[in-house]
C-alpha positions in Angstrom: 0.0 0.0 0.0 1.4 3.5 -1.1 0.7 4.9 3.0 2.2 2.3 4.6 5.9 2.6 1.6 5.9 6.2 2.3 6.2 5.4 6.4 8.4 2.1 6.1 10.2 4.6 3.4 10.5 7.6 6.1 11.6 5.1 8.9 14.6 3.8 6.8 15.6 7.4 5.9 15.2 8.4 9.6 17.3 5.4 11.2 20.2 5.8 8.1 20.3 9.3 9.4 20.8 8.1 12.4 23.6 5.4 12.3 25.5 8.7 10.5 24.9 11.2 13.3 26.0 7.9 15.5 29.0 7.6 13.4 30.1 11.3 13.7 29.9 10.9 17.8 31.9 8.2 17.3 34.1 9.8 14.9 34.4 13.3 17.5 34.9 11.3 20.7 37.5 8.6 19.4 39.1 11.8 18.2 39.5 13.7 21.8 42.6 11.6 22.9 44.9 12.2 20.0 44.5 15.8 20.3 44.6 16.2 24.2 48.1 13.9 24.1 49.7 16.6 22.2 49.2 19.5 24.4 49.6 17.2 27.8 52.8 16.3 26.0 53.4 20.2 25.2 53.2 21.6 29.1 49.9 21.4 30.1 49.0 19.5 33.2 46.1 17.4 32.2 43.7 18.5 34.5 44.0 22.1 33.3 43.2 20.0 29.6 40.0 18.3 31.2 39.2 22.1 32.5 39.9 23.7 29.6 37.9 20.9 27.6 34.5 21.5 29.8 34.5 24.9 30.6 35.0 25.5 26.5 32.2 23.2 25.8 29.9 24.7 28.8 30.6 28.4 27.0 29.7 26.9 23.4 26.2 25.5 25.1 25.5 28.3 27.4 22.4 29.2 25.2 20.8 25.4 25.1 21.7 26.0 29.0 19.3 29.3 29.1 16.8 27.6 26.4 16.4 24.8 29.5 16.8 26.9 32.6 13.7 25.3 33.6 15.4 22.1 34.4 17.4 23.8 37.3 14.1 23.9 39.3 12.4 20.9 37.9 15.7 18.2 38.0 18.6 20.0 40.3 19.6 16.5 41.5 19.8 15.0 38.1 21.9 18.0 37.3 24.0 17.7 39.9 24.7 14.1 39.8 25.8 14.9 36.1 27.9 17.6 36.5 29.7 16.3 39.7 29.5 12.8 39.2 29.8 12.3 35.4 31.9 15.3 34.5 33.6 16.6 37.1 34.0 13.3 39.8 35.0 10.9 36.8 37.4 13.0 35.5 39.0 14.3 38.7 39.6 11.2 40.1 41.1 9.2 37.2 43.7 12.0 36.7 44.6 12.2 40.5 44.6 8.1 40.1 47.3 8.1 37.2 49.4 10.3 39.0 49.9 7.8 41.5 49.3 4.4 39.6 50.1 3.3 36.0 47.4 4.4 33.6 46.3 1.3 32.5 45.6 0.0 35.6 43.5 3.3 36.5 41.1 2.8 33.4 40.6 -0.7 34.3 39.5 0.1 37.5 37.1 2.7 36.3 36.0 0.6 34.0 34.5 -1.8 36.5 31.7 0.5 36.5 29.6 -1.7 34.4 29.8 -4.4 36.4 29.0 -2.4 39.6 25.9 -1.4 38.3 25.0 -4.8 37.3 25.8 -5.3 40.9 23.8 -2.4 42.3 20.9 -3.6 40.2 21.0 -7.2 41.3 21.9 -7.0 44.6 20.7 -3.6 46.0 17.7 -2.7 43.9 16.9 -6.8 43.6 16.0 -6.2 40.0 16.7 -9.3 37.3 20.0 -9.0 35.0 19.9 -10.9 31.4 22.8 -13.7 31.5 24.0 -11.9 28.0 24.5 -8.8 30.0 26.4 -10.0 32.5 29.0 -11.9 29.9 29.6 -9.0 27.8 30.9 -7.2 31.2 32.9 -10.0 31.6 34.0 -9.9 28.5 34.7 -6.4 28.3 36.7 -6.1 31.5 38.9 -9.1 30.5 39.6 -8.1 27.2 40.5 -4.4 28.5 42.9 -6.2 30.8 44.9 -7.3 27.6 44.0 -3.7 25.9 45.7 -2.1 29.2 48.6 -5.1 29.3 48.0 -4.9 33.1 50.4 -7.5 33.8 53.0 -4.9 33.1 52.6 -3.3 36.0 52.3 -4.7 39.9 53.6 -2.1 42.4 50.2 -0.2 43.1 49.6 2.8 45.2 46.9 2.3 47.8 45.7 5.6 47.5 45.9 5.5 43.6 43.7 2.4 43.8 41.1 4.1 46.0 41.1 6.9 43.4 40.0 5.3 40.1 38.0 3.1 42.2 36.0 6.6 43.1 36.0 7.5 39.5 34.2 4.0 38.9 32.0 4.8 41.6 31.3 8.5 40.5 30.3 7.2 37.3 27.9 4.3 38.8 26.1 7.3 41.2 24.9 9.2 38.4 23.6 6.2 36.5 21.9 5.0 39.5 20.7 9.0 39.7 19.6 9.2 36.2 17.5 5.9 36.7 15.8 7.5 39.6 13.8 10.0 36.3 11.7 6.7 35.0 10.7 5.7 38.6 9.2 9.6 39.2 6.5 9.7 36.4 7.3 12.7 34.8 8.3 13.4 31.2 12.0 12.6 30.8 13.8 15.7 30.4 16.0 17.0 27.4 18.9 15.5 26.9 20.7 18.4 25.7 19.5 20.6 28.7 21.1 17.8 30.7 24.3 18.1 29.2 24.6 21.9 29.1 23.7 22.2 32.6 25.7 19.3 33.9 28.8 20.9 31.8 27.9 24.3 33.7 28.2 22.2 37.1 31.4 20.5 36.3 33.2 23.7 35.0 32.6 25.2 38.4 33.8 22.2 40.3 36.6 21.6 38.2 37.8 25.5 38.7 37.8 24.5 41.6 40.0 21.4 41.7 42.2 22.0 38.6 42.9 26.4 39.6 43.5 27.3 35.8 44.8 30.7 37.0 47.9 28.7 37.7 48.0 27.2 34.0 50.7 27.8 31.9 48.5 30.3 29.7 51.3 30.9 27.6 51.5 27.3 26.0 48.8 27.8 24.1 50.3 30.3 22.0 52.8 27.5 20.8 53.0 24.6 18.7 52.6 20.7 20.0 54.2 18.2 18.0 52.2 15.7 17.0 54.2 12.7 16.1 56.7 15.6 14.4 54.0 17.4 13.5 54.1 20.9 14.7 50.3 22.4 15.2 49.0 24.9 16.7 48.0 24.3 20.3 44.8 26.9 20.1 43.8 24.3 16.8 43.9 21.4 19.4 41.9 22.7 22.1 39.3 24.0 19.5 39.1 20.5 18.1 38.7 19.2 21.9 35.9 21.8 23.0 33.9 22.3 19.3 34.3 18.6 17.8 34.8 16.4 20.6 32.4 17.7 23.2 29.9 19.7 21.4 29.6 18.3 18.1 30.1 14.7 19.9 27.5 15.3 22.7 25.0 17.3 20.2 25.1 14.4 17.2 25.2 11.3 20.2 21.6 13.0 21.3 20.0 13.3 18.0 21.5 9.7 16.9 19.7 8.1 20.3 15.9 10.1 19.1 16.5 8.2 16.0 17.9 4.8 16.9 17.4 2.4 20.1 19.8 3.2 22.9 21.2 -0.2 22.2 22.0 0.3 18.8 23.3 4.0 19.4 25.7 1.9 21.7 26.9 -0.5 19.7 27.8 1.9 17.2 29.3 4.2 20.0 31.5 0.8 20.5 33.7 1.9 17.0 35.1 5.2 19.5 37.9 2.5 20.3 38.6 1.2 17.1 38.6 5.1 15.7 41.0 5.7 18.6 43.0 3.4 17.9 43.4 4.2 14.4 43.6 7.8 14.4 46.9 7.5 17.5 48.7 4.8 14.9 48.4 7.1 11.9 48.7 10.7 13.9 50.9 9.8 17.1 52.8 6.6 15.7 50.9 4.1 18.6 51.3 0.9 17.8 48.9 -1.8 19.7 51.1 -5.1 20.6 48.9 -8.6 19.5 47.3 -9.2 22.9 46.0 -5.6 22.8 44.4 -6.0 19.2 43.1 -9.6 20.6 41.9 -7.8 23.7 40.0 -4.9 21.8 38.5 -7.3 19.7 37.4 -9.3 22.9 35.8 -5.8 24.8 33.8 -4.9 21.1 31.9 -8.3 21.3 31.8 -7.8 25.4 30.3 -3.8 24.4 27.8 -5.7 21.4 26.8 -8.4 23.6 26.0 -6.5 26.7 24.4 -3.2 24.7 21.9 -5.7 22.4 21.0 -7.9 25.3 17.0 -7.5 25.8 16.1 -6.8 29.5 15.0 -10.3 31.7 11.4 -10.7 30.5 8.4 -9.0 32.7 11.5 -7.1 34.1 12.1 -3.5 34.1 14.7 -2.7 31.8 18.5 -2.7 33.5 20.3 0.6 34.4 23.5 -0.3 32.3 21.9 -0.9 29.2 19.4 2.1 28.0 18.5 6.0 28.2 19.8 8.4 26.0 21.4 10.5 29.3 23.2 7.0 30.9 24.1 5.7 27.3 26.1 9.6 26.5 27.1 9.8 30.3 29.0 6.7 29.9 30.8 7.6 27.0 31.6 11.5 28.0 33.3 10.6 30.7 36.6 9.5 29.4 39.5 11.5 29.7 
C-alpha cells in the first residue's frame, strides 16, 4: 500500500540518518585523545586539559543552558549528579589516580563501573539482569585487561587504587541517579539541557579542583608536535571543546531520538577502534597482538551486553538504555 511505503520509506531514511549522526559521535569522541596527548605532551598538566575541555564546551552551550533553565528547578539532583558525578568526579579522580598508579591500571578500575551497576541492580535494587549482559561485562573487562597489558605493572599505590576506584564509583552514582527519572513519572527531560547544565556544574567544580589561574597560559600560544608534526596548540583545544564535546554530545543525542539506545551503543562501541586508528596514523601508537586480541574481545563484550534485551516482565537494566546514561557513559573519558 502507497501509505504504509511512504512510512516504512520515512523510517529507513530516519534510522540511516541516524547510524551517520552515530557515526560522527563516534568519529568526535574517538578523536578527543589524539589531540589532548599533544598539548599534555606540550606543558599542560592534564587536569587544566579536562578544564579547559568542559568549561569550553559549557561556554559553546550556554544558550541550550538558558533555552532549558527550567530544568534547574524541575531536575537540580539529576543535574548535579551529572555535572559532579559524570563530569567533574569521573574525571578528577582518574587524573589524580594516574598520578599515582600506571594508567592502564586506572582505566581498568574505572571501567569496573559496568559491572557495579550490574551489581547495584541485582543486589541492592533486587532487580533481574539478562545472563547476555552479565558476559559482555565479563567480557569487556577481561579483554580491556589485555587492551591495558595490566600484567605490566604490579607495584600499586593504595591511595591510587582508592582513586579510580571513586572514579568508577562516581560514574555508577549518576547512572543510578539518572535511573531514579523513570521511577518519578514525569516526562523525561531534554537530553541536551542535561548536558549543558551538567557541563555548567562540572566547570565550576573543576575550577575548583584544577585552579587554571595557575596554567601555563602561555602554552597555548605554541605549537605541539604531533608525532613531528608541529600544530597549533589553540587548533587542538578548538578540536577538543567544538568537535569532541559539542559536536560529539549534540550528534550522540539526536543519533539516540533516532535509533534504540542499544543500537546507538553499539555503534558508539567503533570510538575504540577510531581511537585506535587515528593514534597509529597521527601519534605513531602501535597496539602489541594481545591488545588487538583484547579490543576485539571488549567490542563483542560492548555488542553483547548493549543488544542484550532486559530479563522478561522485568524492568529494563540501568547499564543498558536512556539516551542520558548511554552519552554519560561515553563523555566521561578523559
Amino acid at each position: 500500500m502507497p501509505v504504509e511505503t511512504s512510512e516504512s520509506s520515512q523510517g529507513g531514511r530516519g534510522k540511516g540518518a541516524g547510524l551517520g549522526l552515530a557515526l560522527v559521535s563516534a568519529l568526535a569522541f574517538g578523536g578527543s585523545g589524539v589531540a589532548a596527548k599533544p598539548l599534555i605532551e606540550a606543558g599542560l598538566d592534564p587536569l587544566h586539559v579536562v578544564w579547559l575541555r568542559v568549561a569550553g564546551a559549557a561556554v559553546v552551550m550556554l544558550p541550550l543552558a538558558v533555552r532549558h533553565r527550567a530544568l534547574v528547578r524541575g531536575r537540580p539532583a539529576l543535574l548535579a549528579g551529572f555535572g559532579l558525578l559524570a563530569v567533574a568526579g569521573v574525571q578528577a579522580c582518574y587524573f589524580a589516580a594516574i598520578s599515582r598508579i600506571p594508567v592502564g591500571v586506572a582505566l581498568l578500575v574505572e571501567y569496573l563501573a559496568p559491572a557495579l551497576v550490574l551489581g547495584w541492580v541485582r543486589f541492592v535494587q533486587r532487580r533481574p539482569v539478562t545472563r547476555a549482559a552479565a558476559l559482555g561485562v565479563v567480557l569487556a573487562a577481561g579483554g580491556l585487561a589485555c587492551v591495558v597489558e595490566v600484567w605490566s605493572g604490579l607495584g600499586f599505590d593504595a591511595l591510587g587504587l582508592l582513586l579510580a576506584l571513586a572514579a568508577a564509583c562516581c560514574q555508577v552514582g549518576y547512572f543510578v541517579l539518572s535511573d531514579q527519572r523513570g521511577e518519578a513519572g514525569g516526562r523525561a527531560p531534554d537530553p541536551l539541557g542535561v548536558i549543558a547544565w551538567g557541563l555548567l556544574v562540572g566547570a565550576v567544580v573543576l575550577t575548583a579542583v584544577a585552579r587554571p589561574w595557575g596554567m601555563d597560559w602561555s602554552a597555548l600560544s605554541r605549537t605541539a608536535d604531533m608525532n613531528g608534526t608541529p600544530v597549533p596548540a589553540a587548533a587542538l583545544l578548538a578540536w577538543i571543546v567544538l568537535i569532541a564535546t559539542v559536536l560529539a554530545y549534540i550528534t550522540g543525542v539526536l543519533s539516540v531520538r533516532r535509533l534504540s539506545p542499544q543500537v546507538a551503543g553499539v555503534v558508539a562501541c567503533l570510538e575504540a577502534v577510531i581511537a585506535t586508528v587515528l593514534a597509529w596514523v597521527l601519534l605513531g601508537e602501535h597496539l602489541s597482538v594481545p591488545q588487538v586480541v583484547g579490543g576485539a574481545v571488549v567490542l563483542v563484550g560492548a555488542f553483547i551486553a548493549q543488544s542484550s534485551a532486559p530479563a522478561k516482565g522485568s524492568p529494563e537494566p540501568v547499564a543498558s538504555g536512556g539516551a542520558e546514561r548511554e552519552l554519560s557513559a561515553r563523555g566521561t573519558g578523559a
